[in-house]
C-alpha positions as CSV (number, residue, x, y, z in Angstrom):
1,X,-4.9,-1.9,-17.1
2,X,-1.4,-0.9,-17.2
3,X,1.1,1.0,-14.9
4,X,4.9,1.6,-15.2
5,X,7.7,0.6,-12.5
6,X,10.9,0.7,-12.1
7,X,12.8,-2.2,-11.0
8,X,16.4,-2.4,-9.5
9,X,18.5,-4.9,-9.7
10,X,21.8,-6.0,-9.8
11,X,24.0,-6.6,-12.8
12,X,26.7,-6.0,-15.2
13,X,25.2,-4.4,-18.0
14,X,22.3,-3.5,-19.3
15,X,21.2,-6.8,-21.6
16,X,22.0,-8.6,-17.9
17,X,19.7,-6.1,-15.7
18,X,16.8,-6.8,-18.9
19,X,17.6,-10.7,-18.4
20,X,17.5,-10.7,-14.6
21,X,14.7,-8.7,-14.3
22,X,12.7,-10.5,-17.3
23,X,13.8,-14.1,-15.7
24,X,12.5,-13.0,-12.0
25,X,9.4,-11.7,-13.4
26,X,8.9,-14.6,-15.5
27,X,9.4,-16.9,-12.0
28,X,6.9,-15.0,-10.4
29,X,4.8,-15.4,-13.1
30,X,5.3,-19.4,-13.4
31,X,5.4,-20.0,-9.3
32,X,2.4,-18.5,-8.5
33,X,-0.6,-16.1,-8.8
34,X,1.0,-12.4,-8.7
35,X,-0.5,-9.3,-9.1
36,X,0.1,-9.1,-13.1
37,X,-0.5,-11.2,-16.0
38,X,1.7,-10.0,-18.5
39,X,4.6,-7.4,-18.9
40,X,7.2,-6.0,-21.2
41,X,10.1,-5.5,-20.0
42,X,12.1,-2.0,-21.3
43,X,8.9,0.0,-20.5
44,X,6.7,-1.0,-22.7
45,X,3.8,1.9,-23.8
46,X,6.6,4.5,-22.1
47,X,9.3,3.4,-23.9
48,X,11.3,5.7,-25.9
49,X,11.8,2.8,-28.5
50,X,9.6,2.9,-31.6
51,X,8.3,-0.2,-30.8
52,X,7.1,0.1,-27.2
53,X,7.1,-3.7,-27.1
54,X,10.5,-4.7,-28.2
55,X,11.5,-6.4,-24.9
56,X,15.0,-5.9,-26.3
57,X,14.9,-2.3,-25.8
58,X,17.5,-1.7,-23.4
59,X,18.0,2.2,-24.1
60,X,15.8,3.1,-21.0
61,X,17.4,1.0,-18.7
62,X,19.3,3.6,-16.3
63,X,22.6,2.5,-14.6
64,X,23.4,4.1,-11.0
65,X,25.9,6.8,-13.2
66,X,22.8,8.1,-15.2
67,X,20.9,10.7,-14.4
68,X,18.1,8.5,-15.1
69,X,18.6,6.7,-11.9
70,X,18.3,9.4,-9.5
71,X,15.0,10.9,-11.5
72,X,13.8,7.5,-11.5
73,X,14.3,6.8,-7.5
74,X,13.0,10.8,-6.5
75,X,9.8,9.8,-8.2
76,X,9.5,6.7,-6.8
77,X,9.9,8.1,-3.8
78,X,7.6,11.0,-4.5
79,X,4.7,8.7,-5.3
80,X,4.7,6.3,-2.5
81,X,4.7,9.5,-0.6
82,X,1.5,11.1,-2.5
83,X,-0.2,7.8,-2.7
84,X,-0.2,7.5,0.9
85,X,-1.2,11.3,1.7
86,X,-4.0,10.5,-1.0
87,X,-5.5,6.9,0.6
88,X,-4.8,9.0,4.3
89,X,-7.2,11.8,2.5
90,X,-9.6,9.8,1.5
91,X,-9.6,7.8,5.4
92,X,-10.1,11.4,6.6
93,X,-13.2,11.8,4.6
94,X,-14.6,8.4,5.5
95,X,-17.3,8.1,8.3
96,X,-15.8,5.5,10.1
97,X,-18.6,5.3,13.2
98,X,-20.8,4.2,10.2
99,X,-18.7,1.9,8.8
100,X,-17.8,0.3,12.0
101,X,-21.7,0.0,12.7
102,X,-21.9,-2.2,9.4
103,X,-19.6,-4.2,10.4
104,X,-21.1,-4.9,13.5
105,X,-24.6,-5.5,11.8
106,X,-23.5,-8.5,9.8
107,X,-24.8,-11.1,11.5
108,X,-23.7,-14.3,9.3
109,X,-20.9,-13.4,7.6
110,X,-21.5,-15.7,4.7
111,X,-24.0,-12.6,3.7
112,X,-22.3,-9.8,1.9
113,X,-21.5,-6.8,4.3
114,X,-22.1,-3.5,2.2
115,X,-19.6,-1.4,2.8
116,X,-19.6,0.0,-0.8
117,X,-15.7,1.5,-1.7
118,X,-14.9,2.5,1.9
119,X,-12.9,0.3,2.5
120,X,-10.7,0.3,-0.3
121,X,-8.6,3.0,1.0
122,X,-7.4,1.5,4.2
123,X,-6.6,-1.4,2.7
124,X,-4.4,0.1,0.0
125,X,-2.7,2.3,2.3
126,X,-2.3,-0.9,4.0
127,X,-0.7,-2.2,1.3
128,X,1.5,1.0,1.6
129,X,2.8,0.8,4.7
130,X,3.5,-3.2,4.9
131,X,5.3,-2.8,1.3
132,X,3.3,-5.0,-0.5
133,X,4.3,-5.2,-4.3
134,X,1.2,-4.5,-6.0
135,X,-0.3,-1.8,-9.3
136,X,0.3,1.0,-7.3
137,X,4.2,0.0,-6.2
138,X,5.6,2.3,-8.7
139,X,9.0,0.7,-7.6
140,X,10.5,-3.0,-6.8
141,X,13.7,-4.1,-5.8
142,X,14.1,-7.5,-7.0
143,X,17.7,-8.3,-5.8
144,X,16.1,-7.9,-2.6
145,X,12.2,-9.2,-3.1
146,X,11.4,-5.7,-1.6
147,X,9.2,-2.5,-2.3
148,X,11.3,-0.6,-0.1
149,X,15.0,1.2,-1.2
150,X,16.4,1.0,1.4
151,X,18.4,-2.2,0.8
152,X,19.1,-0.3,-2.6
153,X,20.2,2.5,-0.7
154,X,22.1,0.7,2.0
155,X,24.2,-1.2,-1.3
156,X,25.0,1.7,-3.4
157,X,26.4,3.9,0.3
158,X,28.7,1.3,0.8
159,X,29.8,1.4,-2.7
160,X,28.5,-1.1,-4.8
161,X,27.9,0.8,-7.9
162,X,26.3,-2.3,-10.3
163,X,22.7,-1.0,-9.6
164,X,20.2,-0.7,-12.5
165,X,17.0,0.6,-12.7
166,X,14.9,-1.1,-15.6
167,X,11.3,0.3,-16.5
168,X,8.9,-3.0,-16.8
169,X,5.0,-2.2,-18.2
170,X,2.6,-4.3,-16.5
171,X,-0.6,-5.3,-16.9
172,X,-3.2,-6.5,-14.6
């Protein structure tokens, strides 16, 4: 599978934002297990490039002074905030005395506890709520290791104005 985020980081220009955010992607790839297996950096399948994976493509790449920037950080922002009403939607549906009750039931746990996809909702809004980087992120701040934007925001209120935002295509 694929998704699209956007990733901020600090640089000069746009080749350097491509080459920071390609080199700590590349780390993460070579220092551990993350939660992707390959990606192309530039956007990829939403490029605007005719060839969505020319990882030279630096044309989408949004500095803090484009437009781009903003639209990119209000949907970000709008996202994380309908992926959390959604997972919280889905919690609300959930019979939770029921799942509690299989829970309790397992006696051994090295037997399977059914709990079908119940659970999958609390632990991605989990996942939501701690800012873990993961599919569903839609945004990463890697100047700052950080799903949150606030550092981003913090930087660019007190002036710093070398902020990109570069659109990686990952897949997992």
């Amino acid at each position: 599978m694929h998704c699209i985020q956007y990733v901020a980081v600090v640089a000069s220009s746009r080749d350097e934002a491509k080459d920071e955010v390609e080199g700590y992607l590349n780390n993460c790839l070579e220092g551990g297990e993350p939660w992707y297996d390959w990606f192309v950096v530039g956007g990829g399948r939403w490029s605007t490039g005719d060839d969505p994976y020319n990882s030279d493509y630096v044309a989408d790449i949004a500095h803090v002074s484009d437009n781009r920037f903003s639209e990119y950080l209000e949907a970000a922002k709008k996202f994380r905030t309908d992926q959390r009403d959604w997972y919280l939607s889905r919690i609300r549906e959930t019979d939770v005395e029921a799942l509690i009750a299989r829970a309790e039931a397992a006696s051994d746990f090295g037997e399977r506890v059914s709990v079908g996809s119940d659970l999958f909702p609390f632990s991605r809004l989990s996942d939501v709520l701690w800012g873990t980087w993961n599919s569903d992120s839609y945004f990463f701040d890697a100047t700052n290791d950080s799903t949150n934007w606030e550092y981003l925001e913090e930087s660019m209120a007190k002036g710093d104005k070398n902020w990109y935002f570069v659109p990686v295509d990952f897949h997992f």
